[in-house]
PyMOL CGO cylinders between C-alpha atoms (Angstrom):
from pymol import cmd
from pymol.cgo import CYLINDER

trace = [
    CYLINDER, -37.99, -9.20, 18.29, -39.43, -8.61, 14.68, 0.3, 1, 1, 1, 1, 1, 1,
    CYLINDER, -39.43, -8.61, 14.68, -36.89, -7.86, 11.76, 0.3, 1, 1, 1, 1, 1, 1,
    CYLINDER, -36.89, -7.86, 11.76, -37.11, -6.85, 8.23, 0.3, 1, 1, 1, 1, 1, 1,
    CYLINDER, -37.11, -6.85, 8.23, -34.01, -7.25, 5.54, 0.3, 1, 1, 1, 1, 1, 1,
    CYLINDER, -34.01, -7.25, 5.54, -33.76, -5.27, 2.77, 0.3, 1, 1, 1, 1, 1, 1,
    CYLINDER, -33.76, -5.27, 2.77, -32.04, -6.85, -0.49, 0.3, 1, 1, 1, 1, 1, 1,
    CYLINDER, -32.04, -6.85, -0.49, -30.35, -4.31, -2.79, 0.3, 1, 1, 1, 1, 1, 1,
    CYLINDER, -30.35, -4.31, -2.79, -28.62, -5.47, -6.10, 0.3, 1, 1, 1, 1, 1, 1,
    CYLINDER, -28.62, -5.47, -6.10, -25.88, -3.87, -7.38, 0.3, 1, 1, 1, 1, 1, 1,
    CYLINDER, -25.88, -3.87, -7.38, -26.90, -3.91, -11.30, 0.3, 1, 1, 1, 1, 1, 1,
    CYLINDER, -26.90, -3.91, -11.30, -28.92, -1.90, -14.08, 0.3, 1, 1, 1, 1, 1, 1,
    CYLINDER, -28.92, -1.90, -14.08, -30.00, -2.30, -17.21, 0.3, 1, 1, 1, 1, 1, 1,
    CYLINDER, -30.00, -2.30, -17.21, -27.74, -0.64, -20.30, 0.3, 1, 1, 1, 1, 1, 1,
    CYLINDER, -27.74, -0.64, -20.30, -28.92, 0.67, -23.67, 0.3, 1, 1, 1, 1, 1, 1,
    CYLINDER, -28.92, 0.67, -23.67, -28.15, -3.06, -25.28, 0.3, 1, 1, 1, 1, 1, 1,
    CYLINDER, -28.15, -3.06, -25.28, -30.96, -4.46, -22.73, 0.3, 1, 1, 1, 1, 1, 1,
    CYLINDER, -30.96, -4.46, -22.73, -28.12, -6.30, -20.96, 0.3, 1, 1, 1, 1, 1, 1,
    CYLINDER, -28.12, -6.30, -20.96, -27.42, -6.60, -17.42, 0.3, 1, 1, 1, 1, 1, 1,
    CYLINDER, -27.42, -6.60, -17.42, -24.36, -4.82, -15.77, 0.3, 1, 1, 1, 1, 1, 1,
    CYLINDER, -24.36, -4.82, -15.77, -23.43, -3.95, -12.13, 0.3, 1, 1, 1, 1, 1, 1,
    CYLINDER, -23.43, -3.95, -12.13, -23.00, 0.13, -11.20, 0.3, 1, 1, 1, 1, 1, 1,
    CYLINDER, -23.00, 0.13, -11.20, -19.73, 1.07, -11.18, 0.3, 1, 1, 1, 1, 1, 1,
    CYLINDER, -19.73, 1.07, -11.18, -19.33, 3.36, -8.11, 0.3, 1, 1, 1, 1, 1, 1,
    CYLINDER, -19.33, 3.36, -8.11, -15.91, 5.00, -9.42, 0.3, 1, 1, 1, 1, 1, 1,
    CYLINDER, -15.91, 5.00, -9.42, -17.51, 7.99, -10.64, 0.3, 1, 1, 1, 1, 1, 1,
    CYLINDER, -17.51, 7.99, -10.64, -18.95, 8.58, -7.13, 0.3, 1, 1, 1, 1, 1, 1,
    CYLINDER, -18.95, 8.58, -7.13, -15.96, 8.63, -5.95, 0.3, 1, 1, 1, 1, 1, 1,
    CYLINDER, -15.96, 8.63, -5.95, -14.09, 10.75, -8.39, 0.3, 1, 1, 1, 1, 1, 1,
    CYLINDER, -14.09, 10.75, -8.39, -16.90, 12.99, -8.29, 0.3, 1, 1, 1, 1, 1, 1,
    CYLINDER, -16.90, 12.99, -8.29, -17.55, 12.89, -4.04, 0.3, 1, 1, 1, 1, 1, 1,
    CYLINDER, -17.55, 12.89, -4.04, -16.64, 16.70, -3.27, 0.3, 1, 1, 1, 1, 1, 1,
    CYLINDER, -16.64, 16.70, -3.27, -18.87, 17.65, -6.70, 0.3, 1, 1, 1, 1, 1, 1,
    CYLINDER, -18.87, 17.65, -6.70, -21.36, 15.79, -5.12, 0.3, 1, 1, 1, 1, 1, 1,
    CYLINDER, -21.36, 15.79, -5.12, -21.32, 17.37, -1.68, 0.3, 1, 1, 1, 1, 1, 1,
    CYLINDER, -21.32, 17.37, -1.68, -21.62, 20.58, -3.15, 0.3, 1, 1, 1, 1, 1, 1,
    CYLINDER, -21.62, 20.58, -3.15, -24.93, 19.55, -5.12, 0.3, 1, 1, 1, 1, 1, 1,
    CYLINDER, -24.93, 19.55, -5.12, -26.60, 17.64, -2.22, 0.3, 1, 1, 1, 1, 1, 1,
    CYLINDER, -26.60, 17.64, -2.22, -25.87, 21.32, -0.05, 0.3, 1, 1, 1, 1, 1, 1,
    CYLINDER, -25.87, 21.32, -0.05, -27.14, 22.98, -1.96, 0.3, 1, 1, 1, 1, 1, 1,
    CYLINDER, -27.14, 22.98, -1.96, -30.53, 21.07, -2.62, 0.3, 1, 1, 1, 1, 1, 1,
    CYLINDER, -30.53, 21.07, -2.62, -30.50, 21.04, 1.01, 0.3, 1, 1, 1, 1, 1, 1,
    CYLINDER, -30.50, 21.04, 1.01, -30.23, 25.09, 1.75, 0.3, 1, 1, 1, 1, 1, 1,
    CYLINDER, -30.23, 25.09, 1.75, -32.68, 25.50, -1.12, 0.3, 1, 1, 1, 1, 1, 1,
    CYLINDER, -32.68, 25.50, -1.12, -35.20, 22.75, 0.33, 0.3, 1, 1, 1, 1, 1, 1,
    CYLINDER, -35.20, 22.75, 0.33, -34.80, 24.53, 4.18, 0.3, 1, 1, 1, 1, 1, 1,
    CYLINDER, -34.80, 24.53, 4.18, -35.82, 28.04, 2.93, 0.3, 1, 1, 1, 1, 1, 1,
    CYLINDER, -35.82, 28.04, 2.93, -38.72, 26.41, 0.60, 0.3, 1, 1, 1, 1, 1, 1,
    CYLINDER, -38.72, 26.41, 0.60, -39.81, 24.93, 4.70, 0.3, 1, 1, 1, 1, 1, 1,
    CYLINDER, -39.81, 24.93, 4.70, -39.32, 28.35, 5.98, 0.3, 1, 1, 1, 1, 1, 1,
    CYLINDER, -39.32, 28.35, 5.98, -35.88, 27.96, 7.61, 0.3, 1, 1, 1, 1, 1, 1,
    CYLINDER, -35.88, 27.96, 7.61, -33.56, 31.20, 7.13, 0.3, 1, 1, 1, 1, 1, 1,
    CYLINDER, -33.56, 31.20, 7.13, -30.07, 29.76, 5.51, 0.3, 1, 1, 1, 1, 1, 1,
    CYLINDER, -30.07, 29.76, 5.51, -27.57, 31.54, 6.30, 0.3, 1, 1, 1, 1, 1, 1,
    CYLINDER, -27.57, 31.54, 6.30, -24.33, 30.83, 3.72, 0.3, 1, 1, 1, 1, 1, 1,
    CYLINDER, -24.33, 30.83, 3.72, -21.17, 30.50, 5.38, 0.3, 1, 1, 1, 1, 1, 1,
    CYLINDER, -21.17, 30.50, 5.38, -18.87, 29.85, 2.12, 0.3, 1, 1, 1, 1, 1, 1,
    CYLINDER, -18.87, 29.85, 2.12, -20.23, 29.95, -1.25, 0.3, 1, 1, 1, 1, 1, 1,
    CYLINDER, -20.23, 29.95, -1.25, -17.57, 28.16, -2.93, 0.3, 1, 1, 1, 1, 1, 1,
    CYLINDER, -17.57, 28.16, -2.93, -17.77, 24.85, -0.80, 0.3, 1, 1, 1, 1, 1, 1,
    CYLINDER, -17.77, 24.85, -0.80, -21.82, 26.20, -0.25, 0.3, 1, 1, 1, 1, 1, 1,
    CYLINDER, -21.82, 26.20, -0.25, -21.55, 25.55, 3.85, 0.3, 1, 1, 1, 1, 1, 1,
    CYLINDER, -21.55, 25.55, 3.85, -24.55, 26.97, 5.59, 0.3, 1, 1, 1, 1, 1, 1,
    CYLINDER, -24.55, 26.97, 5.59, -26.32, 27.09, 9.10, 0.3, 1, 1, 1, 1, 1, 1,
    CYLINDER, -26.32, 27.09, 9.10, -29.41, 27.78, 9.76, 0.3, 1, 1, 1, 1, 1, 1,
    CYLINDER, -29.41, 27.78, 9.76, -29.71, 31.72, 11.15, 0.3, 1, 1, 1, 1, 1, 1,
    CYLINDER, -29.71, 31.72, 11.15, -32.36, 30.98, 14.12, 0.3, 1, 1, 1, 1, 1, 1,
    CYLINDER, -32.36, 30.98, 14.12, -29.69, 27.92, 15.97, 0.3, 1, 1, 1, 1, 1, 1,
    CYLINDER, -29.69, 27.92, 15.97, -27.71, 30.11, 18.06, 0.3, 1, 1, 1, 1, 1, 1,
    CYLINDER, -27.71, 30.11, 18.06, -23.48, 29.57, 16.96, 0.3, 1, 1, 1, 1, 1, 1,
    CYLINDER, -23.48, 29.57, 16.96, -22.63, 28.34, 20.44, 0.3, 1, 1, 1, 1, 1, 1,
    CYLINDER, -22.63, 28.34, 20.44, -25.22, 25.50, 19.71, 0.3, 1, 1, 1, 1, 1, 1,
    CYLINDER, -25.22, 25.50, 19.71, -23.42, 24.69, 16.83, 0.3, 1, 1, 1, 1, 1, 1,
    CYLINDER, -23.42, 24.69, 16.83, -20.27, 24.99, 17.94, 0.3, 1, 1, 1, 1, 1, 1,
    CYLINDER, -20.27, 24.99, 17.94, -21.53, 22.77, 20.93, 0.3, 1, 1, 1, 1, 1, 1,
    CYLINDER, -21.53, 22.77, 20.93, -22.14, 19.67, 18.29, 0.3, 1, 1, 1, 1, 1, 1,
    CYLINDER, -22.14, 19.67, 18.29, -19.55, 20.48, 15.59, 0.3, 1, 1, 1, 1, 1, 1,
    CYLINDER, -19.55, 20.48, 15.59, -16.39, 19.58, 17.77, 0.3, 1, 1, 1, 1, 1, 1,
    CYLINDER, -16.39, 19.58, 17.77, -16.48, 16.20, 16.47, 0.3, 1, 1, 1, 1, 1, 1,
    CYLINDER, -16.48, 16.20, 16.47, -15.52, 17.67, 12.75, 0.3, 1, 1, 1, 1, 1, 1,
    CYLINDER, -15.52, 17.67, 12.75, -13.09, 19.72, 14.71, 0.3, 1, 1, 1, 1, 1, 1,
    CYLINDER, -13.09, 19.72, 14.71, -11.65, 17.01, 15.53, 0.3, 1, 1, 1, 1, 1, 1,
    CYLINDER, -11.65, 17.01, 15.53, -11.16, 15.00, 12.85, 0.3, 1, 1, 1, 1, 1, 1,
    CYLINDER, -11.16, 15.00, 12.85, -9.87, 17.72, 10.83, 0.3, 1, 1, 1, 1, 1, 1,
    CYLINDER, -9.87, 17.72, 10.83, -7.07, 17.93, 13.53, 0.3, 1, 1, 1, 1, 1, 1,
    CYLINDER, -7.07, 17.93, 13.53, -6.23, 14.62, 13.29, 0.3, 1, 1, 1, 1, 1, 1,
    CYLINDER, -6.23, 14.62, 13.29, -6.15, 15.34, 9.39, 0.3, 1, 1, 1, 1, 1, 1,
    CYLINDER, -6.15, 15.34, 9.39, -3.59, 17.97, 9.39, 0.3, 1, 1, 1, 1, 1, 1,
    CYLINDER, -3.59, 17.97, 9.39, -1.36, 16.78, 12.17, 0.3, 1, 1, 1, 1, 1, 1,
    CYLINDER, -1.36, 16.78, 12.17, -0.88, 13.65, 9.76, 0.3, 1, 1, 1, 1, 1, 1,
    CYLINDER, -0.88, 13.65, 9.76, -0.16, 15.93, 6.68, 0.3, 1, 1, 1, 1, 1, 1,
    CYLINDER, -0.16, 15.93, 6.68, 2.58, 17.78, 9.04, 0.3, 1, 1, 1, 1, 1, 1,
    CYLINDER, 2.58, 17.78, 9.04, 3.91, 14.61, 10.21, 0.3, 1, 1, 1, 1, 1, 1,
    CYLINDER, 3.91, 14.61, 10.21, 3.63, 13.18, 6.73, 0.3, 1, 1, 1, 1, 1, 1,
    CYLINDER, 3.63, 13.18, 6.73, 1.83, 10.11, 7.39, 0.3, 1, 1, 1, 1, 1, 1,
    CYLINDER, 1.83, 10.11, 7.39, -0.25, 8.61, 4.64, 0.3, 1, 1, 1, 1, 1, 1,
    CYLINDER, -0.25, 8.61, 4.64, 1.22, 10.61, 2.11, 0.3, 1, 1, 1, 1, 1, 1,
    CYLINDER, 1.22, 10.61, 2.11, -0.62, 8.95, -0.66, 0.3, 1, 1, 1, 1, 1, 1,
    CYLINDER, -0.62, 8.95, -0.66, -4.21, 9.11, 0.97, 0.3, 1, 1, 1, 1, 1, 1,
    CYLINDER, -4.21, 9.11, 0.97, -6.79, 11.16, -0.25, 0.3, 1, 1, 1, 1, 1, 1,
    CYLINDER, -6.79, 11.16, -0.25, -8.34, 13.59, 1.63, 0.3, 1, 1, 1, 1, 1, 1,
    CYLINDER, -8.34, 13.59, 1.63, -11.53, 12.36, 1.96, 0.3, 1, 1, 1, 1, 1, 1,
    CYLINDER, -11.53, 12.36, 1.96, -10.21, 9.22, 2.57, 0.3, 1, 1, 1, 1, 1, 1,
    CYLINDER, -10.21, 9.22, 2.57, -8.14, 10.44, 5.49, 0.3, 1, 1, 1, 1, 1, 1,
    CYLINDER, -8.14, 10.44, 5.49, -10.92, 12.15, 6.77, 0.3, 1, 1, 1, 1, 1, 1,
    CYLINDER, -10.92, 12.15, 6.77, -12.73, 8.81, 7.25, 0.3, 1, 1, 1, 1, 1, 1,
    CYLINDER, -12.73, 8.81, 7.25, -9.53, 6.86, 9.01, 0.3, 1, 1, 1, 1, 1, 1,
    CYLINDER, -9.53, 6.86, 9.01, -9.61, 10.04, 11.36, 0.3, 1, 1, 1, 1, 1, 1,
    CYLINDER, -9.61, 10.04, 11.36, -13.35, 9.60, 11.92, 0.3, 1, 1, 1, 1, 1, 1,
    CYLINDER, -13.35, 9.60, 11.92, -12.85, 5.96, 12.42, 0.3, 1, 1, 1, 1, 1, 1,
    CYLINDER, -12.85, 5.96, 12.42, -10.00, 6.51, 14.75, 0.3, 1, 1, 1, 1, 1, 1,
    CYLINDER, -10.00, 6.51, 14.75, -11.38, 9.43, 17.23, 0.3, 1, 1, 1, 1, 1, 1,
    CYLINDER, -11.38, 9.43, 17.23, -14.87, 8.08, 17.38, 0.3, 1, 1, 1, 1, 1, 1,
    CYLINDER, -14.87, 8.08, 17.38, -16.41, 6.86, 20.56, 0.3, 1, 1, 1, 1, 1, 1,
    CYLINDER, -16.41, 6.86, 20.56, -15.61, 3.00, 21.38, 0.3, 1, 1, 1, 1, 1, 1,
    CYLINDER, -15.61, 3.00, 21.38, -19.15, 1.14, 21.14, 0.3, 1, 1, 1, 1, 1, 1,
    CYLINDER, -19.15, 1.14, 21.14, -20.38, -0.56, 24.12, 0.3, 1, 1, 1, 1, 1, 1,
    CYLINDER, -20.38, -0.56, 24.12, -23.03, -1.91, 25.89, 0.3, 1, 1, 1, 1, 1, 1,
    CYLINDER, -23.03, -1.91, 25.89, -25.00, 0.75, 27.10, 0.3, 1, 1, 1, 1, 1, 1,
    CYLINDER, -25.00, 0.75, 27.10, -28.51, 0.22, 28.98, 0.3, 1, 1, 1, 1, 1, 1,
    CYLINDER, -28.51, 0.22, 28.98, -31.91, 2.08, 28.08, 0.3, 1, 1, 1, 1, 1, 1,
    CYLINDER, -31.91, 2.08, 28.08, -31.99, 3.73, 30.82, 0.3, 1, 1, 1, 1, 1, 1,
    CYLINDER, -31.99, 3.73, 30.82, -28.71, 5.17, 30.29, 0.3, 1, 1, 1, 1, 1, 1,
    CYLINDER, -28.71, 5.17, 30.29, -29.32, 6.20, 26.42, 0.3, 1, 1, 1, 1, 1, 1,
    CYLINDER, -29.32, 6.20, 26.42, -32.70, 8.19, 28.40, 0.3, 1, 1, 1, 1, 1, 1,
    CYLINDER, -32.70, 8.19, 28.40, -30.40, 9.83, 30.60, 0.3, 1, 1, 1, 1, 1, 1,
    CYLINDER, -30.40, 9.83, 30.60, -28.00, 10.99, 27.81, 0.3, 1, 1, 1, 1, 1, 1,
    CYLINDER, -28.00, 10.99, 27.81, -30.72, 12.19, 25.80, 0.3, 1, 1, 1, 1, 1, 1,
    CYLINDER, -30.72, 12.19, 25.80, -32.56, 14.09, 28.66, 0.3, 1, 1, 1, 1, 1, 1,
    CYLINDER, -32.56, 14.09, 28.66, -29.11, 15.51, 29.69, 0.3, 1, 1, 1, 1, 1, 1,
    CYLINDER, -29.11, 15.51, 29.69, -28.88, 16.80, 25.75, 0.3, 1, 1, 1, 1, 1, 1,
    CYLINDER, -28.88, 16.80, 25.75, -32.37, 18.18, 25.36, 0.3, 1, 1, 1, 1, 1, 1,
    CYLINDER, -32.37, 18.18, 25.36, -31.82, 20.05, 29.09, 0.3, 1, 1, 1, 1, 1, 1,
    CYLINDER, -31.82, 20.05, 29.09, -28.76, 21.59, 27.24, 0.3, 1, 1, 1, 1, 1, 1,
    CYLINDER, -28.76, 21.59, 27.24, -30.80, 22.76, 23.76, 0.3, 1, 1, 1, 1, 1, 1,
    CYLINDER, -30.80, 22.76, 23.76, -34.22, 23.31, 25.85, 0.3, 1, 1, 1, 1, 1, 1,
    CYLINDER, -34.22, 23.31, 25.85, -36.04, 20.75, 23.53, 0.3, 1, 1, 1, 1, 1, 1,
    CYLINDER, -36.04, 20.75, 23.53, -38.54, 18.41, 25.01, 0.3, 1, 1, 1, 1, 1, 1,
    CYLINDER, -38.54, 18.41, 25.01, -37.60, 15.08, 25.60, 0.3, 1, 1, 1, 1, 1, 1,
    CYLINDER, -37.60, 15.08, 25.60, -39.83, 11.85, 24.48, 0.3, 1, 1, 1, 1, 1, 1,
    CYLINDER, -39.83, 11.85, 24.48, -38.38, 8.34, 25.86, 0.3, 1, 1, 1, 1, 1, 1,
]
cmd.load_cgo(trace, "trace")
């Protein structure tokens, strides 16, 4: 089996010409801001493609494309559904008081996600032909 690595390095270059590493707190501080931005750079790139956005909330910018019918989407949301569940029964039970949101969002995707296993190709070809049956999309092993 061939592999390729890719090497990333965590460090710039500053005004002084001196080395530094990124910080990444801003990202995080900033994560929802950022959300927003990258959503809507997304709905604007889809309707420059040709793809009618519909907007679902303007304030948090949530969209869905208008020609996927909503019980397709419902179909593959349940996952979020899910893990926002798992979010608020923890804020009733007051677990993890002092957690972020976002934060708890990932512990809840951690915890209600699938358990990986060993799974064979021809199983992975019967999953997806099983899927693209249900959406009526053609299927390419």
């Amino acid at each position: 089996m061939k592999r390729s690595s890719f090497c990333h390095a965590n460090w710039c270059h500053d005004q002084a010409s001196s080395w530094k590493a990124n910080e990444p707190r801003a990202i995080f501080q900033n994560q929802k801001s950022l959300g927003l931005l990258y959503r809507q750079v997304l709905a604007r790139e889809l309707g420059q493609r040709g793809f009618e956005v519909a907007i679902l909330d303007r304030l948090q910018m949530l969209i869905e494309l208008k020609e996927i019918d909503s019980w397709l989407t419902e179909h593959f949301s349940s996952r979020r559904a899910e893990i926002e569940w798992l979010v608020d029964s923890w804020r009733s039970e007051e677990k993890f008081v002092e957690v972020p949101h976002a934060r708890l969002c990932e512990m809840a995707a951690l915890q209600t996600r699938d358990s990986k296993h060993d799974i064979t190709r021809e199983e992975v070809t019967r999953i997806f032909e099983g899927a693209s049956r249900l959406v009526a999309l053609p299927c390419k092993p």
